[in-house]
C-alpha positions in Angstrom: -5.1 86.3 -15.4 -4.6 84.3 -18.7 -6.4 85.3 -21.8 -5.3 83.1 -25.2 -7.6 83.8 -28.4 -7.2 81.8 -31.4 -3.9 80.9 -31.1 -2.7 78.7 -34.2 1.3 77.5 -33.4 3.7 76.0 -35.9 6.7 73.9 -34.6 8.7 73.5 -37.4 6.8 72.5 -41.3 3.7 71.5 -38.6 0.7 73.1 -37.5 0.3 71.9 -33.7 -2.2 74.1 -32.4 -5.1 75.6 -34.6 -7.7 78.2 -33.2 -7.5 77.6 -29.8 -8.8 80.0 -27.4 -9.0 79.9 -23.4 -9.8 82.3 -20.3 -8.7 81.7 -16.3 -9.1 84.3 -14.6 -7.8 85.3 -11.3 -8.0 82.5 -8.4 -8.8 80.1 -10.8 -7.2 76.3 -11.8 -7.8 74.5 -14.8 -7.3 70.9 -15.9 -6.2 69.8 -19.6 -7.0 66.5 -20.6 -5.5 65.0 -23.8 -3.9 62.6 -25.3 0.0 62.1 -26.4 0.8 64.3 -29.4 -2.6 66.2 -29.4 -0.9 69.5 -28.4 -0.6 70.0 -24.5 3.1 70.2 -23.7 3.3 72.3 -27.1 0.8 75.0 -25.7 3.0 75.5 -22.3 5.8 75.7 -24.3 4.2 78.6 -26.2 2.8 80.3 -23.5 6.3 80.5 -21.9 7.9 81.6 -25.0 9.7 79.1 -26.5 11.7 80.3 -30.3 10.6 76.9 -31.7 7.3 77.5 -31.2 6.0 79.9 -33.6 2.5 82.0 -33.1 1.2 82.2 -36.5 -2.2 83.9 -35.6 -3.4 84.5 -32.2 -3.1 86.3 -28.5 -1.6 85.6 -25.4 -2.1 88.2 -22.4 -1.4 87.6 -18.9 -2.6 89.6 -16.3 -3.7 92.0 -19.1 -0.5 92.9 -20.6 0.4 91.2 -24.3 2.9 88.6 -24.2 2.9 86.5 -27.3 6.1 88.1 -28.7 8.0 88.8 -25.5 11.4 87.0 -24.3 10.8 83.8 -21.6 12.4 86.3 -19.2 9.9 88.8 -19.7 7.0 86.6 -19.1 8.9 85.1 -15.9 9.3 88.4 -14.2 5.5 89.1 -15.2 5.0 86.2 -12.9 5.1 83.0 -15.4 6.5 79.7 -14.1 6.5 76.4 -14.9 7.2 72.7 -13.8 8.4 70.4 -16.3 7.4 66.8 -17.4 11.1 66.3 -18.0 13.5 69.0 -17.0 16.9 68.9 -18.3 19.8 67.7 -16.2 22.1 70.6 -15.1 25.4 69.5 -14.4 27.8 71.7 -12.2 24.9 73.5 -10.6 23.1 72.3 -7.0 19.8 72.0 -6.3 20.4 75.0 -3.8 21.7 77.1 -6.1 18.8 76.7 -8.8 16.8 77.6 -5.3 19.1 80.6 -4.7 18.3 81.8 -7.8 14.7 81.5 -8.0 14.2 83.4 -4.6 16.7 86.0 -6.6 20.1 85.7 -5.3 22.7 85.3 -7.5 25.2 83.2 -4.9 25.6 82.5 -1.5 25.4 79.4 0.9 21.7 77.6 1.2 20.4 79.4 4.1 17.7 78.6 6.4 14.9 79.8 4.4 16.4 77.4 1.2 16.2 74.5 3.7 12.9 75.1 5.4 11.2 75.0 1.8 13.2 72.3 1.1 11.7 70.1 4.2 7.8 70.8 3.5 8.6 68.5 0.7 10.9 66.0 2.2 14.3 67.1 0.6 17.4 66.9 2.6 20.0 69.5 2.8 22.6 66.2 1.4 20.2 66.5 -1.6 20.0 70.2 -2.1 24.2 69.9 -2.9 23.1 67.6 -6.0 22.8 68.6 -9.4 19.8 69.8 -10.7 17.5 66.4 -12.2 21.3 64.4 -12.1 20.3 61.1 -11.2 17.1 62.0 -9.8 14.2 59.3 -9.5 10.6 60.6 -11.1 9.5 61.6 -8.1 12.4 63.4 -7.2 12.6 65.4 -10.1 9.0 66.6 -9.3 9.9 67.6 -5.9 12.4 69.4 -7.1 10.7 71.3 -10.1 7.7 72.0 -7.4 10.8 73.3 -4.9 12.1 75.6 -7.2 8.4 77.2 -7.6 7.9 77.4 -4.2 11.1 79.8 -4.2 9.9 81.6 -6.8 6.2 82.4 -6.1 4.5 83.0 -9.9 1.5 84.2 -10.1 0.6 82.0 -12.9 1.9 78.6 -12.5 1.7 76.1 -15.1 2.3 72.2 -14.5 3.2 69.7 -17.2 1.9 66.2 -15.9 2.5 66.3 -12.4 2.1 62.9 -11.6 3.8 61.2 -14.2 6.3 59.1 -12.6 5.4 59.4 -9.6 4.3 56.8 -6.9 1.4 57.7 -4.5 3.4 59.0 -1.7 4.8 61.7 -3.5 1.8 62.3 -5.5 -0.2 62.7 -2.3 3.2 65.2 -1.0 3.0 67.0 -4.4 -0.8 67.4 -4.6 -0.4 69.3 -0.9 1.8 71.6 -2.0 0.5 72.6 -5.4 -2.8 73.3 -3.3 -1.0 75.7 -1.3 1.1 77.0 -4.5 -2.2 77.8 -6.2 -3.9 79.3 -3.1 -6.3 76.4 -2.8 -6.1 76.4 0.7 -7.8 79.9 0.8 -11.7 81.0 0.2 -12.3 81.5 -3.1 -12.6 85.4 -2.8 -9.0 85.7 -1.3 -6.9 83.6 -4.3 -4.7 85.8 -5.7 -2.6 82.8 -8.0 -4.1 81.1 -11.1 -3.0 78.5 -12.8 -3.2 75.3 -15.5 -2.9 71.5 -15.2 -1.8 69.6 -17.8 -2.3 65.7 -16.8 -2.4 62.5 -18.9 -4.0 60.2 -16.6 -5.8 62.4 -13.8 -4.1 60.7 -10.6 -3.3 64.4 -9.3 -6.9 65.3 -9.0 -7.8 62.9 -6.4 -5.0 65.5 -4.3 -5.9 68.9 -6.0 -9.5 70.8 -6.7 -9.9 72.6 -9.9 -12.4 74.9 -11.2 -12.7 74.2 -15.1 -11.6 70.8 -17.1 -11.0 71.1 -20.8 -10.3 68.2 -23.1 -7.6 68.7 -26.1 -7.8 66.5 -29.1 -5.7 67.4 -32.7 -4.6 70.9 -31.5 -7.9 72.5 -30.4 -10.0 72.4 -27.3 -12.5 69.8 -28.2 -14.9 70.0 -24.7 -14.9 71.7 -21.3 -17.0 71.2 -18.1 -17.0 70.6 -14.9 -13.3 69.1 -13.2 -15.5 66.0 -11.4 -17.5 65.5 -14.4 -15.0 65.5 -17.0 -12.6 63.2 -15.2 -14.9 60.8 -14.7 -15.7 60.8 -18.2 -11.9 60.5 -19.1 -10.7 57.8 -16.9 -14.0 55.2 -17.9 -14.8 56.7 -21.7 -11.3 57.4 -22.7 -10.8 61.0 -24.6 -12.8 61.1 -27.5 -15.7 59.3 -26.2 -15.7 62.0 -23.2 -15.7 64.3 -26.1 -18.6 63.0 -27.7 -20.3 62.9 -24.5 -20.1 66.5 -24.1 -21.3 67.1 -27.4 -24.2 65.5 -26.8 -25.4 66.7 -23.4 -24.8 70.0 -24.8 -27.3 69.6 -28.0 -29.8 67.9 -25.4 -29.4 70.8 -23.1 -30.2 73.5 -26.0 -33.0 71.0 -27.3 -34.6 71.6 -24.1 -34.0 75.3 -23.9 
């Protein structure tokens, strides 16, 4: 589904992300662990095109067709989307209307099939006529960036911290739906979707299985593994001791071998 080989990104006079390669294929979720600043946000960003966010060396394909020089547009209809740590706020355009769009309409009132996807995650029609992230509470704007995918159905769906923001009873409601976004409520051999997870602290995980956990650190991917294992590792070692961790189990293992 996604194939990234040593892809080094500049964002400005800085390097951000050096060497860094990564496979999912199809049916698969991944986790990214990191720190602040240690590239995460910046490799969405890429992935989804971005002009500030400059491929210096590297590959991106998704779903086997090269993408690291096409338009955001191109890699949306591919079947690209994306939820937001902090979307911008869109004055003069509803909620509904962003909706509209993402299902493919260009106007029209919200219709039926707006508001059912709006209910299976609590949002009222009254809220649908706000405008976009205007006002909205953390978890608000979550359930409205996770609305807008559910309209538009990618194939490859990426999610900038999730739960950042968030209390539990909307990380719990977000966690339900990104399971059913990603095909996670489906045997393994019938997932169609893909997708990645970028989370600072981990909260989502207690509401979402993954396949694969990688931890970033300065720009590259420093250690992968198991999703259980790895979290663990993160939320009682802290990043770089998780890393070092990894390192070591690894040499033991090929000691052994």
């Amino acid at each position: 589904m996604l194939e990234i080989k040593n892809l080094t990104v500049q964002v400005g006079c800085r390097e951000i992300l050096r060497d860094l390669s990564l496979n999912i294929e199809r049916g698969e979720v991944h986790v990214l662990f990191g720190p602040n600043g240690c590239g995460k946000t910046t490799l969405l960003m890429t992935l989804l095109g971005f002009p500030n966010y400059k491929v210096t060396r590297g590959s991106v394909r998704l779903k086997g067709v090269e993408i690291t020089t096409l338009p955001t547009n191109e890699r949306v209809r591919l079947g690209l989307g994306m939820s937001f740590q902090h979307p911008p706020e869109i004055r003069g355009v509803k909620l509904g209307e962003m909706v509209n769009i993402a299902l493919g309409r260009k106007e029209g009132e919200i219709d039926s099939e707006v508001v059912g996807l709006a209910r299976r995650l609590n949002i009222s029609v009254a809220f649908l006529n706000r405008d976009v992230n205007l006002g909205f509470s953390g978890g608000e704007v979550k359930r409205s960036e996770i609305l807008q995918l559910l309209a538009q159905s990618p194939d490859f769906i990426m999610f900038d911290e999730p739960d950042s923001g968030v209390d539990i009873e909307n990380i719990e409601l977000i966690g339900e739906v990104m399971r059913e976004l990603l095909d996670r409520n489906k045997m393994p051999s019938r997932r169609e979707k893909a997708g990645l997870i970028i989370t600072h602290s981990g909260s989502i995980m207690r509401h979402l299985n993954a396949d694969r956990a990688h931890v970033m650190l300065d720009g590259r991917i420093a250690c992968s593994g198991m999703p259980d294992e790895i979290t663990r590792n993160v939320m009682a070692n802290g990043f770089e001791r998780c890393v070092e961790l990894c390192k070591t189990g690894r040499e033991n293992k090929e000691g052994l071998e």
